[in-house]
C-alpha positions in Angstrom: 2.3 17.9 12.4 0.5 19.4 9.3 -2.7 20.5 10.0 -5.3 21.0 6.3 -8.2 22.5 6.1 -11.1 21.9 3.0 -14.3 21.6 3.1 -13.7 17.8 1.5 -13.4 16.3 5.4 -16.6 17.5 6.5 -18.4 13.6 6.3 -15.7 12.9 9.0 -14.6 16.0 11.3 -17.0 18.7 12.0 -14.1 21.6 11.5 -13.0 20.0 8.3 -9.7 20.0 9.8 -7.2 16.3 9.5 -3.9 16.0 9.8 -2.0 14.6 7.1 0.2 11.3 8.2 1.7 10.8 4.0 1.2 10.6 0.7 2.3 8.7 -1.7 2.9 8.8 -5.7 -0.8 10.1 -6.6 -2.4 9.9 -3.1 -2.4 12.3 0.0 -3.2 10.7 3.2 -4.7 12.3 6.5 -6.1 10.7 9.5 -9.3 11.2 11.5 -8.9 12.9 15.0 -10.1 9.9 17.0 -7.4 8.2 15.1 -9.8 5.4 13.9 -9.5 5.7 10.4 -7.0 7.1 7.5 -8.5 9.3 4.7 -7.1 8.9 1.4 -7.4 11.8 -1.2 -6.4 11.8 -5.1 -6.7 15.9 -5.7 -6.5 15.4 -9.4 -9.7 13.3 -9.2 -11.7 16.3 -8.7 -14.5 17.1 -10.9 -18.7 17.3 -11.3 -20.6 14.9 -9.4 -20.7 12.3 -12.0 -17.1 12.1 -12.6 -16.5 11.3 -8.7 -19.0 8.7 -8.7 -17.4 6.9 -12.0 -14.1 7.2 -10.5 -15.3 5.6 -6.9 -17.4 2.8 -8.8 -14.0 2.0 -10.6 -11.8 1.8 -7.4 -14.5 -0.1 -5.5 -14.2 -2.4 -8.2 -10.4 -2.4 -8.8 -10.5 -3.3 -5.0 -12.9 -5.9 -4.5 -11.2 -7.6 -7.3 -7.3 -7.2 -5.4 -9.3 -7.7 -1.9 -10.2 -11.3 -3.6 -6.8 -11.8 -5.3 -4.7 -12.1 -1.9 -7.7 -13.4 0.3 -8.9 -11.7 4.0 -6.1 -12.5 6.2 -3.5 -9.8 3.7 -5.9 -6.8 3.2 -8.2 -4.9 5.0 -11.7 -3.0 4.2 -11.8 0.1 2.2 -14.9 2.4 2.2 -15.6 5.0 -0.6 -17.6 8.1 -0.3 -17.8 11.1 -2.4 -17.5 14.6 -0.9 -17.1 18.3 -1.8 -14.3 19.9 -1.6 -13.6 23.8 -0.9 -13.0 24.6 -4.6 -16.4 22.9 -5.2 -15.1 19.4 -6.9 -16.8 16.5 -5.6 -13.7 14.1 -4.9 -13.9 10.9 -4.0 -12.5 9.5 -0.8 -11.0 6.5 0.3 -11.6 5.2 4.0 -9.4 2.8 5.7 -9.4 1.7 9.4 -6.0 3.1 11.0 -3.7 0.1 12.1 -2.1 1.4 15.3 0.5 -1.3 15.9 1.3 -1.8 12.3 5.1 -0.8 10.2 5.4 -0.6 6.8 8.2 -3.2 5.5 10.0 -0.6 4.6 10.5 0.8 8.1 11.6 -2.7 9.4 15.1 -3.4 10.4 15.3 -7.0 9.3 18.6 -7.8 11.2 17.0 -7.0 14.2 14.6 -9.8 14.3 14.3 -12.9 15.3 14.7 -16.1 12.9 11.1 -16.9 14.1 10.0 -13.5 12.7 12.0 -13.3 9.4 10.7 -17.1 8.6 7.3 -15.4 9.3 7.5 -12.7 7.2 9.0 -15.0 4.3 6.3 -17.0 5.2 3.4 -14.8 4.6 5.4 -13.0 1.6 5.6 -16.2 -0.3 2.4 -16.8 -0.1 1.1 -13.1 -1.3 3.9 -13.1 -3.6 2.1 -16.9 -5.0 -1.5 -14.9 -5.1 -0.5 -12.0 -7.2 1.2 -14.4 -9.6 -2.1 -16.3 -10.4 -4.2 -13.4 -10.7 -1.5 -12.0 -13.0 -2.0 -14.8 -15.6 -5.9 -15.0 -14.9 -6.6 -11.2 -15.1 -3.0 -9.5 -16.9 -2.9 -7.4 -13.6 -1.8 -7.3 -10.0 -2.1 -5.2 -7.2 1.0 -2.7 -6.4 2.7 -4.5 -3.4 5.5 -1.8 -3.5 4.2 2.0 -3.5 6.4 5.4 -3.1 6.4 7.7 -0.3 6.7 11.6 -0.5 6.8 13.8 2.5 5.0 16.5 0.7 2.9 17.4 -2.5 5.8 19.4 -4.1 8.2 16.6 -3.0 6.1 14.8 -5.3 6.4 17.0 -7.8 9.7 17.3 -7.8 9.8 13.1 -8.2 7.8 13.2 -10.8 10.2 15.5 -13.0 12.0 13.9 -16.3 15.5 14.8 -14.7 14.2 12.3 -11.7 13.2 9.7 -14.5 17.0 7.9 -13.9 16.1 7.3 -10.1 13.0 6.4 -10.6 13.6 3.7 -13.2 16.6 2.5 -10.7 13.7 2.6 -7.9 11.4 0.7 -9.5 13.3 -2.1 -10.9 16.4 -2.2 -8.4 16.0 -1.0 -5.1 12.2 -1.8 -4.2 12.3 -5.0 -3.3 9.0 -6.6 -1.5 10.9 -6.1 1.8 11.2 -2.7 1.7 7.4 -2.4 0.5 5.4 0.8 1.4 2.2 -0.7 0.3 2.4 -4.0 2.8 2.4 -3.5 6.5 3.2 -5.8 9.0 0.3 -5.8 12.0 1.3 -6.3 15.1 -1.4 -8.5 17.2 -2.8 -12.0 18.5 -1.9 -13.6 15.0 0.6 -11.1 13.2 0.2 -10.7 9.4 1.3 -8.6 6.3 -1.6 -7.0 5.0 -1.9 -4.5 1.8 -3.0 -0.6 2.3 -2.9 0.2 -1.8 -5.3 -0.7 -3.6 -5.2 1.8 -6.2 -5.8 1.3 -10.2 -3.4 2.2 -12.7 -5.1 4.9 -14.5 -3.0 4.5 -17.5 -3.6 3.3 -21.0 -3.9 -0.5 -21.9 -0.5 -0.5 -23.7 1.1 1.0 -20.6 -0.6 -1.4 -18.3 0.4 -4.2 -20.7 3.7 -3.5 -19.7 3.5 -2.0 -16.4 2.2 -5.4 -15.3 4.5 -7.5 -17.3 7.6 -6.1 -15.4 5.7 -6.4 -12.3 5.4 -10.1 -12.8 9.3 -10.4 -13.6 10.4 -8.5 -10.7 8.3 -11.1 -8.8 11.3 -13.2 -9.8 13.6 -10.7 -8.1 11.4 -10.7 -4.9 11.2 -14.9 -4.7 15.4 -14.4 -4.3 14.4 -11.8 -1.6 13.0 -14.2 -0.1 15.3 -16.8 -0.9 18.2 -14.5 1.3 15.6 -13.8 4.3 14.9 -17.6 4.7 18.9 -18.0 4.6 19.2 -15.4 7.0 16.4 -16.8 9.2 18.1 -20.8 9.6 15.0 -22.0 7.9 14.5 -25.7 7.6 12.5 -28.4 6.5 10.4 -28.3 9.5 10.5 -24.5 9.9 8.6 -24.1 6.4 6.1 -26.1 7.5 5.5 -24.9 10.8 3.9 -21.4 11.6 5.8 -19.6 14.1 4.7 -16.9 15.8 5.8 -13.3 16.0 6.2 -10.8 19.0 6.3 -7.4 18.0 9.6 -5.4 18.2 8.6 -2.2 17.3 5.3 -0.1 18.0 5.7 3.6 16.0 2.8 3.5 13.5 3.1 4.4 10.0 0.3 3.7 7.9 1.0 5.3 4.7 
């Protein structure tokens, strides 16, 4: 457990104290002491008062428009407030409810499951796989249904050097596959679903957007054969892919990062 203390939690603990639970590739992630709701922190995002409030209208925006693009049932509600932090920045914060009986795909051991619950998860996949396709071709973007983990801020760091460049490339067009996605959790409750934590813009320029998002669309193609080899493993046929089966939970451990 790592405990942090700045004066930037003070909307949502009265000691300003949260523990973090992850981070990702620009993100550090804590959640609240009553362990209702996960607090999401950019530190480089810092800045005067106005700054903060353009950067919060612009991810509000960013995701409303990625809320609409895979529909209710594969996302959840995000809240955005702004709040000063020790070194007197006004950040902005992201607020997410915590899913307590939710794994990342990445954490799931697919061979473990049942056909039922593989043809599930193919199920749902398709279908957000299908969503960010369309708003691809109507908008040129797509949310990130993959993300990156990092234990720690200089773990980060260290990712993010030029000597890591190799790995990351191999990451990003190899080895992430939508199954092994930190960005989609799979929630574990009276009608089980994949829903998307990320809703993050790329703060990049257009050219690097243009082709950010162009890959992202071919490695869709990738992920459809993903797909392809869970169905395969799952004894899907006719009937099963048009029937909706359901899926008991087989693990508990939460991870919502």
């Amino acid at each position: 457990m790592t405990l942090h203390v700045d004066d930037v939690f003070a909307p949502l603990d009265h000691d300003h104290i949260l523990e973090r639970l992850a981070g990702g590739n620009e993100t550090e992630v804590y959640w609240t002491d009553d362990r209702r709701y996960v607090v999401k922190l950019k530190y480089d995002l810092g800045g005067s008062r106005s700054q903060a409030l353009q950067w919060a209208q612009w991810m509000r925006a960013v995701a409303d428009r990625y809320t609409a693009c895979l529909g209710e049932r594969h996302t959840i509600p995000n809240y955005f407030i702004l709040a000063r932090g020790s070194d007197g920045r006004i950040y902005p914060l992201t607020i997410q409810p915590f899913l307590p009986d939710a794994r990342p795909l990445d954490a799931l051991d697919y061979r473990a499951l049942t056909p039922e619950q593989r043809t599930t998860i193919a199920l749902q996949l398709s279908e957000i796989l299908r969503r960010a396709h369309a708003f691809y071709r109507a908008t040129g973007s797509m949310p990130d249904l993959y993300g990156r983990s990092a234990s720690s801020s200089d773990e980060r760091e260290r990712m993010k050097a030029l000597t890591q460049l190799p790995q990351r490339l191999w990451s990003f067009l190899v080895e992430r596959t939508v199954l092994r996605s930190h960005n989609l959790m799979l929630v574990h409750n009276s009608e089980p679903r994949i829903v998307l934590i990320d809703y993050d813009p790329v703060r990049r320029g257009r050219f690097y957007r243009l082709i950010y998002f162009a890959v992202r669309r071919i490695l869709l193609l990738r992920d459809l054969a993903a797909l392809a080899w869970l169905r395969r493993g799952a004894g899907v046929d006719r009937e099963g892919r048009t029937r909706s089966p359901t899926l008991r939970a087989s693990t508990s451990s939460p991870d919502p990062s």
